[in-house]
PyMOL CGO cylinders between C-alpha atoms (Angstrom):
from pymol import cmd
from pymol.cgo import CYLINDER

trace = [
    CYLINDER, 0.00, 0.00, 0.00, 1.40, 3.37, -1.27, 0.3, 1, 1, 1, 1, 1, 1,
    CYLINDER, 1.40, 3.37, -1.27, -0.15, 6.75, -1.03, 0.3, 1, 1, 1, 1, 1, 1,
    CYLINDER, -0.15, 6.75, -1.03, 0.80, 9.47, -3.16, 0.3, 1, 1, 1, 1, 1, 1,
    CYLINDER, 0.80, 9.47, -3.16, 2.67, 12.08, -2.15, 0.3, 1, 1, 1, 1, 1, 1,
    CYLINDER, 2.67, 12.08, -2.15, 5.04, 13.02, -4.65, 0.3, 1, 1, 1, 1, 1, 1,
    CYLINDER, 5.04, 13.02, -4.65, 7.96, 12.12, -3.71, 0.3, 1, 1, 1, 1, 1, 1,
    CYLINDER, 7.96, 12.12, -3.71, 7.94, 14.11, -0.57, 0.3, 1, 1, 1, 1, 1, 1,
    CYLINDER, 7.94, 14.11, -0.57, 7.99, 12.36, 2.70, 0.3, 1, 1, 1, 1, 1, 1,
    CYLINDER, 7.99, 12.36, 2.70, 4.72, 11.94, 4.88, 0.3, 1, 1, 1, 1, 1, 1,
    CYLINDER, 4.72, 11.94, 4.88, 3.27, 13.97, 6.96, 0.3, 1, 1, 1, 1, 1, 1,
    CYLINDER, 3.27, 13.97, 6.96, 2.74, 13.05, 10.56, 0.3, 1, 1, 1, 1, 1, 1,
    CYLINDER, 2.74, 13.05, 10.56, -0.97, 13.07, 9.79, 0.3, 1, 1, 1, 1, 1, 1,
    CYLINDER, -0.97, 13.07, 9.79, -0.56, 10.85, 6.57, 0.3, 1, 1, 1, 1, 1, 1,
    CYLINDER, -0.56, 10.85, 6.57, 2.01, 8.60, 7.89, 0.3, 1, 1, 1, 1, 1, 1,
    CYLINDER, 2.01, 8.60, 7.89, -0.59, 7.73, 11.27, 0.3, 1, 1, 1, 1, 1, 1,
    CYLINDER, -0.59, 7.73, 11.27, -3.16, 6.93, 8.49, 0.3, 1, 1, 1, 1, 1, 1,
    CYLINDER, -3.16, 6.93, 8.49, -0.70, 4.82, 6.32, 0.3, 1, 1, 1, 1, 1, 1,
    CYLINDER, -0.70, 4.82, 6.32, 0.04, 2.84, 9.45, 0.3, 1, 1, 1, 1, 1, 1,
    CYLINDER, 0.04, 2.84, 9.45, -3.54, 2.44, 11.00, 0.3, 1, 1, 1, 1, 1, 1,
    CYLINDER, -3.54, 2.44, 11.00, -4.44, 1.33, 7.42, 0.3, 1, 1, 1, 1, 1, 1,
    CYLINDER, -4.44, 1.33, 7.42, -1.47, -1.50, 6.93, 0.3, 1, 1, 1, 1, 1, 1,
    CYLINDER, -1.47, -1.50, 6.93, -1.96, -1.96, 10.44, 0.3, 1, 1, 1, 1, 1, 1,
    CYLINDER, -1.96, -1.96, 10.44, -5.60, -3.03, 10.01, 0.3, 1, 1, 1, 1, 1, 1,
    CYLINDER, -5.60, -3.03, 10.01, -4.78, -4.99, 7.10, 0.3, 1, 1, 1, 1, 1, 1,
    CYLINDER, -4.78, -4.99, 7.10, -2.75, -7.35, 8.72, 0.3, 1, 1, 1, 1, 1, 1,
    CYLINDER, -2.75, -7.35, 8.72, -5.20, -7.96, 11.54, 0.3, 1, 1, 1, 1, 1, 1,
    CYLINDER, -5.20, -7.96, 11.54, -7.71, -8.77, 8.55, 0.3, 1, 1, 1, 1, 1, 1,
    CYLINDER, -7.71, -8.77, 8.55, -5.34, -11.36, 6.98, 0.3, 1, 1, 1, 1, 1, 1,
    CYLINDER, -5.34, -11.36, 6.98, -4.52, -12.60, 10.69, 0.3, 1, 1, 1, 1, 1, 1,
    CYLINDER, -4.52, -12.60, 10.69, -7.98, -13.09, 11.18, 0.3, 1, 1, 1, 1, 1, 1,
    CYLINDER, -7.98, -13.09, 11.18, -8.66, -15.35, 7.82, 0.3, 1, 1, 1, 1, 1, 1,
    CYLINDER, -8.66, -15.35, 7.82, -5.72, -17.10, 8.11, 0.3, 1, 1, 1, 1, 1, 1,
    CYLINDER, -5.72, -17.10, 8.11, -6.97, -18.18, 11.27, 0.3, 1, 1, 1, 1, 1, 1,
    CYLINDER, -6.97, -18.18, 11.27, -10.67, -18.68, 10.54, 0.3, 1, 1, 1, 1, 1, 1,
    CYLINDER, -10.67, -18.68, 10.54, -10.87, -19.31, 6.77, 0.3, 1, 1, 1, 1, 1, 1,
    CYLINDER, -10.87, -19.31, 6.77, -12.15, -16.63, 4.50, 0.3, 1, 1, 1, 1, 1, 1,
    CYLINDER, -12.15, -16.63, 4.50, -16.01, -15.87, 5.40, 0.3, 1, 1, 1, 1, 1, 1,
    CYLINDER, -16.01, -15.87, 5.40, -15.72, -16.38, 8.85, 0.3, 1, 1, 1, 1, 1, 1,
    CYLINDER, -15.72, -16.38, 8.85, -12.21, -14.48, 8.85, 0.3, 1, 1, 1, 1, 1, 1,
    CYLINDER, -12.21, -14.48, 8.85, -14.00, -11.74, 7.46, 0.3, 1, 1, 1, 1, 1, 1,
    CYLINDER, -14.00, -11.74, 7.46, -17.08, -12.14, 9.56, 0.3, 1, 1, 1, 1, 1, 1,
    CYLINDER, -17.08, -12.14, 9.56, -14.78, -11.54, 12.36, 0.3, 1, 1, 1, 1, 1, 1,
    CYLINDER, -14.78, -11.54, 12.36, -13.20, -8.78, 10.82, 0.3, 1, 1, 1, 1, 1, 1,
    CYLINDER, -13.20, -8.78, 10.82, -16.33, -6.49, 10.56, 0.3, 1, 1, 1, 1, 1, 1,
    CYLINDER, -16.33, -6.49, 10.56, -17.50, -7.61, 13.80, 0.3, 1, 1, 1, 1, 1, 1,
    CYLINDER, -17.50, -7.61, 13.80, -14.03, -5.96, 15.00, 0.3, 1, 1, 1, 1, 1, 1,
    CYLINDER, -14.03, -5.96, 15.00, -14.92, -2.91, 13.21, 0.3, 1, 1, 1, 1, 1, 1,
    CYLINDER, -14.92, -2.91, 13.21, -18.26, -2.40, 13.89, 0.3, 1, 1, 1, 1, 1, 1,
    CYLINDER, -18.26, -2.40, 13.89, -17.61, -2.80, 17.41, 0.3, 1, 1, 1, 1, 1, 1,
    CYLINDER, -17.61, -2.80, 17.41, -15.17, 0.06, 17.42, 0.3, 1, 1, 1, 1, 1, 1,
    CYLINDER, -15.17, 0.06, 17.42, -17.11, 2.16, 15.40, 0.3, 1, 1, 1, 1, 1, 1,
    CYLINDER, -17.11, 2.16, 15.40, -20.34, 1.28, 17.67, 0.3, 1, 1, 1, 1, 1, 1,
    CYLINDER, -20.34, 1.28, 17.67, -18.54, 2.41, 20.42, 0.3, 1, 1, 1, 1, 1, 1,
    CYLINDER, -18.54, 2.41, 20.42, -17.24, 5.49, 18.95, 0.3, 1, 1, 1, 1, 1, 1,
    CYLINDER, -17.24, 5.49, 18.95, -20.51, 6.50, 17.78, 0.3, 1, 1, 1, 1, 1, 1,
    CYLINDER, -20.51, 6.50, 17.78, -22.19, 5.36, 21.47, 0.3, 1, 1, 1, 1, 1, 1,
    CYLINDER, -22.19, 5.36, 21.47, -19.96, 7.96, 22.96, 0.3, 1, 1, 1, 1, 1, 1,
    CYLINDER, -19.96, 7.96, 22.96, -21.27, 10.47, 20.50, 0.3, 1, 1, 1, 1, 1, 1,
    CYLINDER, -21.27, 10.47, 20.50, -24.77, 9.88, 21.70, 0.3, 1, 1, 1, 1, 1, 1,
    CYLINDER, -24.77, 9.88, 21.70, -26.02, 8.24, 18.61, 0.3, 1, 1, 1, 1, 1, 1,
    CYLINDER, -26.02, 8.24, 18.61, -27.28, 4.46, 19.16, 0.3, 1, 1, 1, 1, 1, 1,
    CYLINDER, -27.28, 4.46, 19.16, -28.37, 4.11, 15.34, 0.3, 1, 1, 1, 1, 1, 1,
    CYLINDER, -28.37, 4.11, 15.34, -25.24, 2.11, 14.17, 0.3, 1, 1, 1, 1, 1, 1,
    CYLINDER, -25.24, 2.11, 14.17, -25.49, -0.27, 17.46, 0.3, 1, 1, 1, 1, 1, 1,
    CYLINDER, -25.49, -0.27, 17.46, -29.24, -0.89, 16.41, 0.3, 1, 1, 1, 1, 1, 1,
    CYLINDER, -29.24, -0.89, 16.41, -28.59, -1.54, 12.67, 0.3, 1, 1, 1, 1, 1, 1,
    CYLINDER, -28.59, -1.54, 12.67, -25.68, -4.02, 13.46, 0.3, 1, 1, 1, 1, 1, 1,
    CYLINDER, -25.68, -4.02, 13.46, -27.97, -5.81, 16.08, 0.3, 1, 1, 1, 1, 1, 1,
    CYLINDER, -27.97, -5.81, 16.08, -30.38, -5.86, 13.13, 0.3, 1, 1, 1, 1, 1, 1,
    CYLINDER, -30.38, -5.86, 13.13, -27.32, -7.26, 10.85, 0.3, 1, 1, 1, 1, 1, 1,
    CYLINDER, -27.32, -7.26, 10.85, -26.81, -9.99, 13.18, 0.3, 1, 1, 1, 1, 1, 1,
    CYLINDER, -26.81, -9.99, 13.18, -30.01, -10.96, 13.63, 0.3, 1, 1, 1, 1, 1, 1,
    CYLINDER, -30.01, -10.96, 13.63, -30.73, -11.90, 10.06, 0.3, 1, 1, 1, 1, 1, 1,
    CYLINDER, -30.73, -11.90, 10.06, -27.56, -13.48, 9.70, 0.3, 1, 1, 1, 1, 1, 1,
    CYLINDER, -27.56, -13.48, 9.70, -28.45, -15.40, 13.06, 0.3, 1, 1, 1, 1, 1, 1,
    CYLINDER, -28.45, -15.40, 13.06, -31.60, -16.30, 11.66, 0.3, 1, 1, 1, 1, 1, 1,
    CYLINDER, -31.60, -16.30, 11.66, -30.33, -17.23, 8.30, 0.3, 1, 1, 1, 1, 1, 1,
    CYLINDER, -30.33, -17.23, 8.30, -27.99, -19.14, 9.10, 0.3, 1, 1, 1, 1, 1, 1,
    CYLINDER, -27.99, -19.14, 9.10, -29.69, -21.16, 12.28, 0.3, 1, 1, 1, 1, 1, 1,
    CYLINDER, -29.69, -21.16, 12.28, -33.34, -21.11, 12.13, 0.3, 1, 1, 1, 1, 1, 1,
]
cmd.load_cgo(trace, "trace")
């Protein structure tokens, strides 16, 4: 993963997103090399939409937390009943 700059180096601000990006990446391919690839990546958005749930919880806004309960559900449902 490159971003383009130029040539130029990174700024602090770019180089934090370059590494929360590759960063994230690798927990992704951690994740399905552990799991396979649809429950790797089942696990994967879990770990994101947790995160962002939270962040968005502290914001005062439940609407995210009720639309991944809602997610879940179906897939629940879908997949055992």
């Amino acid at each position: 993963m490159t971003m383009p700059t130029g040539g130029r180096p990174l700024t602090k601000a770019e180089r934090k997103k370059f590494n929360r990006a590759r960063h994230e990446q690798k927990v992704r391919a951690d994740l399905i090399a552990r799991h396979g690839e649809e429950l790797g990546n089942f696990h994967y958005w879990l770990r994101v939409m947790s995160i962002r749930g939270t962040q968005k919880f502290r914001e005062g806004d439940a609407t995210l937390i009720r639309e991944v309960s809602l997610a879940l559900e179906n897939v629940y449902r879908r997949h055992c009943g």
